[in-house]
N, C-alpha and C positions, 0 to 999 in steps of 0.2 A: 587407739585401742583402749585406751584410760579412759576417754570421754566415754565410747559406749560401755563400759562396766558400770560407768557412775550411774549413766542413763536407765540402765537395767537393775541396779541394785535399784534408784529412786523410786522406779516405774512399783516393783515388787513392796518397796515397802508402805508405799500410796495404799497397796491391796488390801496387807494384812493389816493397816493401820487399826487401833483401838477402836472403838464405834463412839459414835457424836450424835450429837442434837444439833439441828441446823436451825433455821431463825423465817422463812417467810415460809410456813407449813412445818414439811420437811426438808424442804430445797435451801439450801446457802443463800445470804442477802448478796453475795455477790462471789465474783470467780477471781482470783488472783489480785496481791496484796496491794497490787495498785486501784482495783475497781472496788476495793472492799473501804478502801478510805473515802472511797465517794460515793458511799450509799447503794453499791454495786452496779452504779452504770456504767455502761461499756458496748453499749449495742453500738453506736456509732462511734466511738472515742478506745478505738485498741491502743494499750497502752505496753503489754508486754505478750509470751508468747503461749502464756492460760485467755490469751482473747479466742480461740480455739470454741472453747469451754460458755462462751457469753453468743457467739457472732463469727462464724468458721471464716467469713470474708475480712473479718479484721484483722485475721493473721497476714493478708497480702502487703498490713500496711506498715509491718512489726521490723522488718529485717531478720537478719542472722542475729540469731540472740536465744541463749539457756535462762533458765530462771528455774529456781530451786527454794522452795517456801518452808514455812508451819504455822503454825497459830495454834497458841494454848484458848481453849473454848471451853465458859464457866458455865452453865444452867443450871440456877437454881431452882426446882420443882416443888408444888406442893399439893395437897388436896386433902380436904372436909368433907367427909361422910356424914350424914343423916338423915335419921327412919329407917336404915338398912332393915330390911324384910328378911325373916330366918327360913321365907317358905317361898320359893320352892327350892332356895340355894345348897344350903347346909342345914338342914334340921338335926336334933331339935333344938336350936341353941332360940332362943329369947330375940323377938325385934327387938332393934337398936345395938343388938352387940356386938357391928362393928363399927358404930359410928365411935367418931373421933375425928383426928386434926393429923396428917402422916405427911412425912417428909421424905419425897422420894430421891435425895438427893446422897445419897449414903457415898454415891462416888460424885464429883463435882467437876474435876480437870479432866482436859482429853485434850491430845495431840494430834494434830490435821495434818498431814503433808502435802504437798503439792508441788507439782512440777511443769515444766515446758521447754519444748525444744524448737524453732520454727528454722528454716532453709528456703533461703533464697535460689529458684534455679535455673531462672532467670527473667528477664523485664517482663516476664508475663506470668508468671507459674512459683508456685510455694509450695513445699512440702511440711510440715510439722504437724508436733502431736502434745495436749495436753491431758495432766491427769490429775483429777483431784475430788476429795467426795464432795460425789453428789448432795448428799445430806443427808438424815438418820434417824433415830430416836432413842431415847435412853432413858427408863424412868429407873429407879432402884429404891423401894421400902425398903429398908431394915427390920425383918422381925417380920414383915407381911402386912397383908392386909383380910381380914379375917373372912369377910364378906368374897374374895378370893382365892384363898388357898386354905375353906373350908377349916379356917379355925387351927391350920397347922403356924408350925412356927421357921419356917423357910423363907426366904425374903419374898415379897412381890417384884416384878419388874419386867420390862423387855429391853432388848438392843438389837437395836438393825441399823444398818451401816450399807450406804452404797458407795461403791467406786469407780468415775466414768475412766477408759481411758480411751482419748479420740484423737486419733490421727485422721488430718487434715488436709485439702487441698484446695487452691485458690487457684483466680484463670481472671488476669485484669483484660477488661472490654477496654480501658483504654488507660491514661494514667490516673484518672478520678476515680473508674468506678472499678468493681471487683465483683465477684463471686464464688463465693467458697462452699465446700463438701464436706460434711465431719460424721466418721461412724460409731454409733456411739455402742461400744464396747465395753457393757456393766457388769461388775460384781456385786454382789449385796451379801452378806451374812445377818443373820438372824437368831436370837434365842427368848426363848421366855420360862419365866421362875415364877412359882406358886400362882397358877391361874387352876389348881383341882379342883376348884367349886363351882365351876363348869364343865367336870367329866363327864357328866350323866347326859348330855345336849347334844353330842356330836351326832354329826348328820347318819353317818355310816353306822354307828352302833355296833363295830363289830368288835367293841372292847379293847382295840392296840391304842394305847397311849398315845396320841400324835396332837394333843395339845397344849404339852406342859414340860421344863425339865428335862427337854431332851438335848440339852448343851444346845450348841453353834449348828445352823445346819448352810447351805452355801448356795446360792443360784445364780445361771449365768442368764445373758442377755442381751441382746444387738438392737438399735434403732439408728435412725437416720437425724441430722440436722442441715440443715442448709440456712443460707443468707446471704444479703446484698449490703454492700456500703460501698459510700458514692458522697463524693466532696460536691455540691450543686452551686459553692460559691468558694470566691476565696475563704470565709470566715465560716459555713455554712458545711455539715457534715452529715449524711443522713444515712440509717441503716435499720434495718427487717431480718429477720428470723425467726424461724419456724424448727422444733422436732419432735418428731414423730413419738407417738407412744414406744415405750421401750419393752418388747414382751420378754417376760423374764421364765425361764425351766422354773416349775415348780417347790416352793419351801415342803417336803415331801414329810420331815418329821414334824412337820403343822399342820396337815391337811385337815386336823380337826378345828382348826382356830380361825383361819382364813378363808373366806369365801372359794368357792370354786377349786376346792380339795387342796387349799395352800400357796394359789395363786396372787402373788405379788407384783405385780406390774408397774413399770417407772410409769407416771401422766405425762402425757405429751403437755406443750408449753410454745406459745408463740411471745414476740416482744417487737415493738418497735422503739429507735431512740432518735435523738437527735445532737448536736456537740455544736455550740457556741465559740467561736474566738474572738469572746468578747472586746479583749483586749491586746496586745501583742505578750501578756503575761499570763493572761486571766480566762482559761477555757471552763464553759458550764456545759457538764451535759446533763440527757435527763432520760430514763429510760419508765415505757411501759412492758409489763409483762402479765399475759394470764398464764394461769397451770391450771390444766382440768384434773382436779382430783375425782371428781366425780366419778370419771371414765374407768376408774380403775373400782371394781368392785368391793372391793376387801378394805377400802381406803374409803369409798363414797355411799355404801349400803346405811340404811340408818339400823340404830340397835332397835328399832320400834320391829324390823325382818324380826327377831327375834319373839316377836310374841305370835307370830304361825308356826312354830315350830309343837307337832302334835304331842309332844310331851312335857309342854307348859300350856296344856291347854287350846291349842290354835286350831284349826283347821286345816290347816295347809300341809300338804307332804313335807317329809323330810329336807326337802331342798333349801328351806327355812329355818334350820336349824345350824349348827358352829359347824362351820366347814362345808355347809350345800350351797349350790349354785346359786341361792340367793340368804344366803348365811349372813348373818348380820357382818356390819364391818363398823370402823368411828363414825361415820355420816359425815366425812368433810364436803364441805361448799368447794367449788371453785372458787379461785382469789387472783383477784388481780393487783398488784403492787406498783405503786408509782417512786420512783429511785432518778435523785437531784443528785448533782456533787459537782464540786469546783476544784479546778485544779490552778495552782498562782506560783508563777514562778519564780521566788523571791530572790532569786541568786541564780550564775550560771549554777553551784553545787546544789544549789536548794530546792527541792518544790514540795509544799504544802499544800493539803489537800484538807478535806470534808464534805460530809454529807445525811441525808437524810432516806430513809426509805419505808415505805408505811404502805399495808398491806391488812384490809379488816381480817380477824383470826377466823379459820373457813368453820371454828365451832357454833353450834350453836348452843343455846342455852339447853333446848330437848337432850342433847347427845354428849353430854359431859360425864355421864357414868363409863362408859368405856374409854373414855380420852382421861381419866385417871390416870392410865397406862401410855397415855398422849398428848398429854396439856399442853397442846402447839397456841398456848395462850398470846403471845406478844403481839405487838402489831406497829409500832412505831420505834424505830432503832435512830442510831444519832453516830458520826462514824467521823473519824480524823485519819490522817496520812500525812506519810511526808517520807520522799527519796532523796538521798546523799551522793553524790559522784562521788567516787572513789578514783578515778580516772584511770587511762586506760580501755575505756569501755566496761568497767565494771563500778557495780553502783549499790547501795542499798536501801528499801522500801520497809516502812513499817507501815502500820496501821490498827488502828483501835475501834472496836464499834460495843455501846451500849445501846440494850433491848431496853425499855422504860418494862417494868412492871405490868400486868394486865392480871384483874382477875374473871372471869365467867361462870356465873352463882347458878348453878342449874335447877331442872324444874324437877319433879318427881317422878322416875323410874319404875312402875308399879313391879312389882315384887323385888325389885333392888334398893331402892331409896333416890337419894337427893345427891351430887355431888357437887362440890365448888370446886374451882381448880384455878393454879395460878401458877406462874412461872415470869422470873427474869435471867438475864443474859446479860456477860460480857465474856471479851474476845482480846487478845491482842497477839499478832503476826509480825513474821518478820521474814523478808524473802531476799538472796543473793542473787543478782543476774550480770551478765556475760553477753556484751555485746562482741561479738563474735567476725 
């Protein structure tokens, strides 16, 4: 009875956790303290019982085992405005006043939790369930950004925050290979601060606030994941997966901000890996992964939608404007991320890890004026680990991952200006598990 209160207190505080900035896009460089010290691979190489969260067939290879995480998570944010244009935003203020140099970094720390539980039930069959954010965004001006919140003095910023939680099921074709099931059962919260110098744009026009300042608002979400993993030698470990777009209920006090009246949708994401035992100490694995951001509207719209919108001039219906079916969005690219990591077993207590994972930033140079609010800038992260037996069957995992710097110097925006934008990142986790 202890164990499942803990399970449910975990599961609950996974939900409400803080909101984060995640590192390849908005998606996490990797799932659980063990895959994060290695660049986040883990498609073929399940290590503990968040392999759920990576590869739902890698839970068949986990056993009975709890695992209970955090990670303090640093991003630092920034961006340079200029030529801001005063027409057709906020008149009558003077082009240029709101260029400057703004530091969206006013809050800096944020706490991740994460959990997992898997169950053996028997030689062929697993039950478990992992949960941890998905990934997020968080910028915070201090004071604003003027060119955005029409010259007031309210901060600029957004936070959104998602939280998978997937219970799991596996079904081994024989002792090698496996195939697992995971649903994926998302929360997201969302809010956004001083975006008024965009009130006059929204698609609807029927004057209700639903772009700005309306606190936290909440949306739920189901998708599907599936995969295969499969030992093809002694030394030799291979694994695929695939999930589905994740369709989320509608951000309703956004409808004006987001494409498609507030529609927020997870991107669906495939990956294959592979897991080396190179040595009787020394395993390499190496994972690829794309995520279609594209797919999702509100995420992959470029802001150039923006200029058919008939009251800056466009042609085009309504649809075209903040919050219509083709309402502008960031313009992210699809990215695909390639993710190394080694694991060396230095000691029966000891194993050390590290790794690398590099992913091109899905900005481009055109679409940096609304990724102000998104400087999903980074693109090559650098990552160490290392778990302790405690014996008993319980053990502990750390892990540390730094973003290197990236900055992306944008082109000119007509009637907004020029933005540069730039952000780095670090991380460092610490998870208790329970082999069981």
């Amino acid at each position: 009875m202890k164990l499942k209160k803990a399970l449910v207190a975990i599961a609950l505080s996974s939900v409400i956790a803080p909101n984060v900035w995640a590192t390849n896009g908005y998606a996490p460089h990797g799932i659980g303290q063990k895959a994060k010290g290695m660049g986040g691979a883990g498609v073929a190489f399940p290590q503990d019982s968040l392999a759920g969260g990576i590869n739902p067939a890698g839970m068949a290879f986990v056993g009975n085992r709890l695992d209970i995480g955090a990670e303090i998570f640093r991003p630092v944010r920034d961006a340079t405005l200029t030529g801001t244009d005063s027409n057709p935003m906020v008149p009558p203020n003077p082009d240029g006043f709101s260029d400057g140099s703004f530091d969206g970094s006013d809050r800096e720390l944020f706490l991740i939790p994460e959990f997992g539980y898997n169950r053996v039930l028997n030689d062929r069959m697993t039950l478990g369930v992992s949960v941890f954010g998905n990934g997020g965004m968080n910028t915070d001006y201090a004071g604003g950004i003027p060119i955005f919140n029409a010259g007031g003095t309210n901060d600029t910023g957004i936070d959104l925050a998602q939280v998978f939680i997937v219970p799991t099921f596996t079904y081994k074709l024989n002792e090698d290979n496996a195939l697992g099931i995971g649903l994926n059962l998302a929360v997201q919260s969302f809010a956004a601060r001083g975006l008024q110098g965009f009130s006059a744009f929204a698609a609807d026009g029927d004057g209700v606030n639903e772009l700005t300042n309306n606190g936290h608002d909440i949306s739920y979400g189901a998708g599907i994941r599936v995969g295969w993993a499969g030992r093809v030698s002694d030394r030799v470990t291979l694994g695929a997966t695939y999930q589905t777009k994740t369709y989320m209920t509608e951000l309703d006090d956004y409808a004006d901000l987001f494409a498609e009246q507030g529609d927020f949708d997870i991107p669906e994401n495939y990956a294959i890996g592979i897991a080396i035992q190179a040595t009787p100490k020394l395993t390499i694995a190496a994972d690829v992964m794309r995520i279609n951001y594209s797919g999702v509207d509100s995420v992959g719209n470029s802001v150039t939608n923006f200029f058919g919108c008939p009251i800056l001039g466009g042609g085009a219906p309504n649809s075209f404007c903040l919050g219509g079916d083709n309402g502008p969005g960031f313009g992210w690219d699809d990215q695909t991320i390639y993710k190394l990591g080694l694991a060396y077993q230095y000691s029966p207590k000891l194993t050390l890890r590290a790794g690398v994972n590099h992913g091109d930033a899905p900005i481009s140079s055109s679409e940096t004026f609304f990724n102000v609010l998104a400087p999903a800038t980074v693109e090559t992260h650098l990552t160490l680990g290392a778990t302790w037996q405690l014996g008993d069957g319980e053990e502990l995992t750390f892990s540390y991952m730094h973003a290197f710097e990236e900055d992306i110097k944008g082109t000119p925006t007509p009637g907004f200006g020029t933005a540069d934008i730039s952000m780095y990142q670090d991380s460092f986790g610490i998870a208790y598990s329970w082999k069981l």
